[in-house]
DOKOL-959291 format. One record per residue (C-alpha): residue in one letter; x, z, y. Coordinates in steps of 0.2 Angstrom, whole numbers, plus 2048, in hexadecimal, padded with zeros to 3 digits. Last residue first. Example, Ala and Ser with C-alpha at 12.3 -4.5 7.8 and 13.67 -1.06 7.14 Angstrom:
<nodes>
node aa=s	east=844	up=824	north=7FB
node aa=a	east=83E	up=827	north=7EA
</nodes>
This chain:
<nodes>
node aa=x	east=725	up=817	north=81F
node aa=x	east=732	up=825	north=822
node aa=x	east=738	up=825	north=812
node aa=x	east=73E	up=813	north=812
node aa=x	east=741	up=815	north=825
node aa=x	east=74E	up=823	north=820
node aa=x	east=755	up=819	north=810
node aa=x	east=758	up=809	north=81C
node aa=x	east=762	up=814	north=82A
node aa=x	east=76C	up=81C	north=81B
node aa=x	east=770	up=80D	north=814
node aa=x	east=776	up=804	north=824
node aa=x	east=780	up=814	north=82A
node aa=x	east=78A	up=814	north=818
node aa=x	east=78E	up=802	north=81C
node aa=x	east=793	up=804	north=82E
node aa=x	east=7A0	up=813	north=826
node aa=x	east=7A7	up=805	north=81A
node aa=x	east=7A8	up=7F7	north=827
node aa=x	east=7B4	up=805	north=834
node aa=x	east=7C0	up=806	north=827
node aa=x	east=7C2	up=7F5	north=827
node aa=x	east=7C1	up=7F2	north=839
node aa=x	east=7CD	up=800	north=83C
node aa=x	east=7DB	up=7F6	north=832
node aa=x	east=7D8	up=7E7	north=836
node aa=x	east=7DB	up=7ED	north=84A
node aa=x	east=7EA	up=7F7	north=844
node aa=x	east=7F1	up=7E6	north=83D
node aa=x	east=7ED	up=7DC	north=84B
node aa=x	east=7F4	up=7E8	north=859
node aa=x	east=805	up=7EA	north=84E
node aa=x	east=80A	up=7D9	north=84B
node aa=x	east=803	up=7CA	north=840
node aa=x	east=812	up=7CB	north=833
node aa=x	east=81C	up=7DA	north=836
node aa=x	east=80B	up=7E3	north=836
node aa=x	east=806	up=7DA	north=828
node aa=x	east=816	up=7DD	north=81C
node aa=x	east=817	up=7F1	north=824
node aa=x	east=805	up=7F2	north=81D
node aa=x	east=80A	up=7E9	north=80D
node aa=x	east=819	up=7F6	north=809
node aa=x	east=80F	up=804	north=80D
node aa=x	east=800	up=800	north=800
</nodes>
């Protein structure tokens, strides 16, 4: 895991690499927002 992170940021440079970085983390926590949202208006329906 180390040794490709320091491959992409010496690839695509630092900003890039953070900015792929957070939008990945950032897709999972969306994910869990979109299922609890959907399982709210389920049971409030």
């Amino acid at each position: 895991m180390y040794d490709s992170l320091v491959e992409l940021i010496s690839n695509v440079g630092f900003p890039v690499a953070v900015s792929v970085y957070l939008l990945v983390r950032i897709e999972k926590k969306l994910d869990d927002l979109i299922k609890a949202f959907n399982d709210y208006t389920k049971d409030h329906n």
